[in-house]
Structure formats: C-alpha cells, structure tokens
C-alpha positions as CSV (number, residue, x, y, z in Angstrom):
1,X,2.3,-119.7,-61.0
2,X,3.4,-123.0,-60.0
3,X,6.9,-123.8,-58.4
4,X,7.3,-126.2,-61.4
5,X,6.9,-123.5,-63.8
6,X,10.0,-121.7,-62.6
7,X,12.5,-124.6,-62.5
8,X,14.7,-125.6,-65.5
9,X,15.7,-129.5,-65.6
10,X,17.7,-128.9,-68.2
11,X,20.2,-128.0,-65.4
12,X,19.5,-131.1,-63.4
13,X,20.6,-133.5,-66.8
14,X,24.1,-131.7,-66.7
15,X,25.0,-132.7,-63.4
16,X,22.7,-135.8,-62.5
17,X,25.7,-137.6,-63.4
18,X,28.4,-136.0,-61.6
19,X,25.6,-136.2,-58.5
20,X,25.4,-139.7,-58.7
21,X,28.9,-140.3,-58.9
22,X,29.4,-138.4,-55.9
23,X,27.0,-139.8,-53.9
24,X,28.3,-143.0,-54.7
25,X,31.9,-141.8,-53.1
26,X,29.8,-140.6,-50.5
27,X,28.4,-144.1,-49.7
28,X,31.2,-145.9,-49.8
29,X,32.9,-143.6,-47.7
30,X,30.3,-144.7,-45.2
31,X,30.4,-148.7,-45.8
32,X,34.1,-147.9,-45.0
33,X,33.6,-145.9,-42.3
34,X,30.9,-148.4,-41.0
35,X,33.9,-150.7,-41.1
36,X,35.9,-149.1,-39.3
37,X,34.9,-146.3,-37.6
38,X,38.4,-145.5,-35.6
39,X,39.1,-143.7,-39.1
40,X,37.3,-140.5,-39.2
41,X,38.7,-139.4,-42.3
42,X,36.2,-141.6,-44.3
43,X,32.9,-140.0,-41.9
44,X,34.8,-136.7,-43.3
45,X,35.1,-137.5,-47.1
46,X,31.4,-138.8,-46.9
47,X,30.5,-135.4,-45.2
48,X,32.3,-133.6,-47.7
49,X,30.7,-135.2,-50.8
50,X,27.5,-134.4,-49.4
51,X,28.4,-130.7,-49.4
52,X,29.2,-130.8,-52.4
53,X,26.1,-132.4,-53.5
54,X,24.4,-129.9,-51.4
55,X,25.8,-127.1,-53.4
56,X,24.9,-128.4,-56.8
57,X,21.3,-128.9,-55.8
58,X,21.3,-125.7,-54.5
59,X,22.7,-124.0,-57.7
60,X,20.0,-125.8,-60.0
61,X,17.5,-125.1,-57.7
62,X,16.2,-128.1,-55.8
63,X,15.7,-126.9,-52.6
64,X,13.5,-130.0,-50.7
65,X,16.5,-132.6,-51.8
66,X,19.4,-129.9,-51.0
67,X,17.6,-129.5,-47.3
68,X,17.9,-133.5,-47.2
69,X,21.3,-133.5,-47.9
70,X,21.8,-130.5,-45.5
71,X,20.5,-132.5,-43.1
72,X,22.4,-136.0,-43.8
73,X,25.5,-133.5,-43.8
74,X,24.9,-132.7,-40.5
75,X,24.6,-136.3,-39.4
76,X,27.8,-137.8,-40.7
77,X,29.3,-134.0,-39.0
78,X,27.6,-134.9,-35.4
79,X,28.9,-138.6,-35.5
80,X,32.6,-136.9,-37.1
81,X,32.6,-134.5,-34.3
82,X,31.2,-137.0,-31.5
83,X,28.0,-135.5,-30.5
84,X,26.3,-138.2,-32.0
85,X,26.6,-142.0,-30.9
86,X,26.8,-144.2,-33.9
87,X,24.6,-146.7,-33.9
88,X,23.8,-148.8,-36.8
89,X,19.7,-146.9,-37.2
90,X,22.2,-143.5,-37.4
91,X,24.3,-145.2,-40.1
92,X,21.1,-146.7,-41.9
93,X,19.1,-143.6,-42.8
94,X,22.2,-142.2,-43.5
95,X,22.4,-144.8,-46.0
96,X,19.0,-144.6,-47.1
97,X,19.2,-141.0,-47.8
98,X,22.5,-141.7,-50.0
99,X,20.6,-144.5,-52.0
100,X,16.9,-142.4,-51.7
101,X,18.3,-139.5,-53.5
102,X,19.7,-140.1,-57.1
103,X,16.4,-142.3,-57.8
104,X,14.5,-138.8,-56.8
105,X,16.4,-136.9,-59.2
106,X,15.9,-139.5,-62.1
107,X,12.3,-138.9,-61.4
108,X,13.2,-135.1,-62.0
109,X,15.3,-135.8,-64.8
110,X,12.4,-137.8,-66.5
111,X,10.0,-135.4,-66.5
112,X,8.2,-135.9,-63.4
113,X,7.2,-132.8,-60.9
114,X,9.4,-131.8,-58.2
115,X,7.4,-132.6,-55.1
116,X,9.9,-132.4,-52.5
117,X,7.3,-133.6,-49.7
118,X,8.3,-137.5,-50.1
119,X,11.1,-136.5,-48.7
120,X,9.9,-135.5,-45.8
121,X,10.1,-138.5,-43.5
122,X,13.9,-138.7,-44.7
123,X,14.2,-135.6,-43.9
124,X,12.6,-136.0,-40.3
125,X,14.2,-139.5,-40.2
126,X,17.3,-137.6,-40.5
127,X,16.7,-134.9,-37.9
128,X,15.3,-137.5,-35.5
129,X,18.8,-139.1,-35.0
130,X,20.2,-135.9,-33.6
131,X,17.5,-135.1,-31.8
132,X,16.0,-132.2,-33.5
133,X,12.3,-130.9,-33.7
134,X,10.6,-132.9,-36.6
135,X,9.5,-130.5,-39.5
136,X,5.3,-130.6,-40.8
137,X,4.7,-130.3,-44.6
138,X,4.6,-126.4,-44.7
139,X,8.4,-126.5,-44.2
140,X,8.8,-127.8,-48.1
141,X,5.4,-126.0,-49.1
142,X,5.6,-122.7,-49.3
143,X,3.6,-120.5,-51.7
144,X,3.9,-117.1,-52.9
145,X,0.5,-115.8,-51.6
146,X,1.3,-111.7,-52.6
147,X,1.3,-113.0,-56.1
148,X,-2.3,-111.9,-57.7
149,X,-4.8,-114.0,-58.7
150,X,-5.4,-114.2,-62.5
151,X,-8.4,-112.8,-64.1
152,X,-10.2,-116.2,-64.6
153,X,-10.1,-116.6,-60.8
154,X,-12.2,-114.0,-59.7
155,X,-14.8,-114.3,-56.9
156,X,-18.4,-116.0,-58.6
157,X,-21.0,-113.7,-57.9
158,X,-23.3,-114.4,-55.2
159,X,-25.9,-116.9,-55.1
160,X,-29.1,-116.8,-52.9
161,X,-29.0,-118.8,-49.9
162,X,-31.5,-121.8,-50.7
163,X,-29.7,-122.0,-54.2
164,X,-26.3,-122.5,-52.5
165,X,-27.6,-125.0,-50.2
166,X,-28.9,-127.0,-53.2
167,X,-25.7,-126.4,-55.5
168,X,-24.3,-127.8,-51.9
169,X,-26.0,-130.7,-51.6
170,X,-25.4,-131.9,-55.2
C-alpha cells in the first residue's frame, strides 16, 4: 500500500482556500513586521497563522507540509522571542516557505502525488536559520515495512548460477 492510497484530497479542496487566505495574512504580517520590526505583534499574528495552518494540514493529513510549517512556526517564534537575530536570509525563507506552500497544495489539489521530499530543503533551509541539525530524506519517507508483501511479490525461484550471471549481464 502506498501512502497515496490512504490520503483523501477531497479534504484538502475544502480548506485550500481558507489555507491560502491564511497564509496570505501570514505574509503580510511579515512584510509588516519586516517593516518594522519594533512591533512584535505582527511576528506574533504571522506565527499564529502558521499554527493554524499547521493544524489544518495536520487534520487532513499532510504531514511533510505541516512539518514545514512547524518549522517556519518556530522561526517567526525564535525571532518573536529573541533567540534568533533577524536578518533579512531569516526573513527570506521565511517568506519563501509562505509563498512555496499554497503552490504545493494546488499541486495536491490537482491531482498530483503527495511527495513531501521537495520540501525538504525548505524544510532544512528553515532549520538551518536556528541552527538545528539538517534532516536526510528518511525523515519524510517512512514506510510501513510489517505490512506483508502481496501474493504476486513472492521470492522467484532460484536460478542456477551461470544462468543468473547471464540474465545479469543482459
């Protein structure tokens, strides 16, 4: 069974727009805060629309995008609560990962797979601006491996060795 096969995107059409709206606040909390950043009331209303994103995706089951909003969450938190210097590289994939996102989801929403491993350098880009360890591609792959193997999968019977070299070779 693929991951694919479990996920609905039915879900993902009922609140793609209510995503995208809030991402938008989310962003231009940011320009604003970008601005001017004595007012950390806008870092928190852009932190707080990215929870709430985070929930949604959660709820209909896009894990690889919610873990990229966790993480851009956490950013706009460490510059909110100081232990992050802003810098304009800290505000730009910020950005990016506010602008990246809803064109990921359209792809959902129009029938594409859900292959949350392009977002992994966001995702690392992210964690890299608060110094965290970057994550590898088994972070957003994870397979069920005590699922059994169907019938049609079952080991080919033995070959003899020169025949194997020559089935090899071709």
């Amino acid at each position: 069974m693929k991951l694919q096969d479990g996920i609905d995107f039915t879900t993902l059409n009922w609140v793609k727009q209510e995503l995208d709206e809030t991402l938008k606040q989310a962003r231009q909390a940011l320009e604003a805060y970008v601005e001017d950043p004595a007012d950390s009331s806008l870092m928190r209303f852009c932190a707080t629309y990215l929870h709430q994103v985070q929930g949604t995706l959660r709820m209909v089951e896009l894990y690889g995008a919610a873990m990229v909003v966790e993480e851009m969450e956490r950013v706009a938190l460490a510059l909110l609560d100081g232990n992050l210097k802003p810098q304009d590289e800290t505000y730009a994939v910020l950005m990016r990962g506010i602008v990246q996102l809803p064109d990921y989801l359209e792809r959902l929403q129009s029938g594409h797979k859900d292959i949350p491993i392009v977002l992994l350098p966001l995702l690392n880009d992210l964690r890299a601006t608060r110094g965290e360890k970057l994550l590898t591609e088994s972070v957003l792959f994870s397979p069920d491996l005590s699922a059994q193997m169907p019938g049609s999968a079952d080991a080919p019977a033995a070959m003899p060795e020169m025949e194997l070299k020559s089935e090899a070779a071709r």
